[in-house]
N, C-alpha and C positions, 0 to 999 in steps of 0.2 A: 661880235656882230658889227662891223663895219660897214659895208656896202650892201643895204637891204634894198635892190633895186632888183625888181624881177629879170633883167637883163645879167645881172650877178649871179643869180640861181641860174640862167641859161648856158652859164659857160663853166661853172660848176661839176665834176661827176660826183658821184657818191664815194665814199669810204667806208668801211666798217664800221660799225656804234654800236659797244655793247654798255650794260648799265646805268643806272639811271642818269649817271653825270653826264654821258652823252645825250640826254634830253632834254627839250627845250623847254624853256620857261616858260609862262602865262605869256611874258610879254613879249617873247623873241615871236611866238606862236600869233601873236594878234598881227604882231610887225609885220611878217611875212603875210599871212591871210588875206592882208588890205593888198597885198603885191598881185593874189593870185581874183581876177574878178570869177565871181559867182560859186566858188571854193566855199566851204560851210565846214566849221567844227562842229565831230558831234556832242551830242550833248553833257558825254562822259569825258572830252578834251582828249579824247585816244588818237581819234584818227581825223585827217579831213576828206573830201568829200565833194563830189560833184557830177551833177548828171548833165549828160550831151545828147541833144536830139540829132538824127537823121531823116533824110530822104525816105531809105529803104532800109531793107533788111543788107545789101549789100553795101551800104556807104558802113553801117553798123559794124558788119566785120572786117574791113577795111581799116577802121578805126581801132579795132581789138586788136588787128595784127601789126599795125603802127607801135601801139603800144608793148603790145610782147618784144619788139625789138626793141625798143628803150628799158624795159626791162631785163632784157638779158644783158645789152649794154651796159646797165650800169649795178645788174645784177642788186634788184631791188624792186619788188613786185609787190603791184598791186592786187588788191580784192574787187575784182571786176564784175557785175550783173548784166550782158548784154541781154537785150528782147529785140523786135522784129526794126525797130528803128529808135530805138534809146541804149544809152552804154553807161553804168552808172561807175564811178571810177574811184575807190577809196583808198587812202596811201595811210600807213601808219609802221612804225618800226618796231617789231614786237623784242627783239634785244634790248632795246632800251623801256621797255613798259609803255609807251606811246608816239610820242614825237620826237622825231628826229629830225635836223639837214636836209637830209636824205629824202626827206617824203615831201619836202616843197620846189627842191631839185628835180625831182622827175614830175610834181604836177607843175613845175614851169615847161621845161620839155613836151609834156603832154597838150599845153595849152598852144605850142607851137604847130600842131597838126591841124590845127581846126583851120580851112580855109576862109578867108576872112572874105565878106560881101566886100 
């Protein structure tokens, strides 16, 4: 892990990762975490995590179908919760038993959709 700069993870795709050697360590996992703001591990270090408010119910789906395209993109999907104007967004790489690359790569990506004030 060289270049832990969330712009690093921006221009990243994913790749396959299977087994546990393909997963990240405590400390790769905290390095990147402080890249992604408001991202949460959960409490088991599985997966990370993050909820997005909306407007409405249609900025909400709007945001799911962003995301389904960076997931088929990079063919690596998340566990998604959408409600009437929140989107709860969790990445985790169940071939490698938790975390991978791959799941800070598309929550960098994902944090690219949010319009910014």
């Amino acid at each position: 892990m060289t270049d832990t700069s969330i712009e690093s993870l921006r221009t990243q795709h994913c790749v396959p990762r299977k087994g546990k050697d393909a997963g990240l360590s405590a400390t790769e996992v905290t390095a990147w975490l402080a890249k992604l703001p408001d991202w949460h591990l959960s409490a088991d270090s599985s997966e990370i995590r993050k909820e997005f408010r909306f407007a409405d119910y249609f900025h909400t789906i709007a945001f799911v179908n962003a995301i389904a395209s960076i997931a088929h993109r990079e063919d690596h999907h998340p566990d998604l919760e959408a409600g009437y104007a929140r989107c709860v967004v969790r990445y985790s790489t169940h071939d490698v038993g938790g975390l991978s690359l791959n799941d800070f790569i598309c929550a960098a990506k994902v944090e690219d959709l949010r319009v910014r004030d």
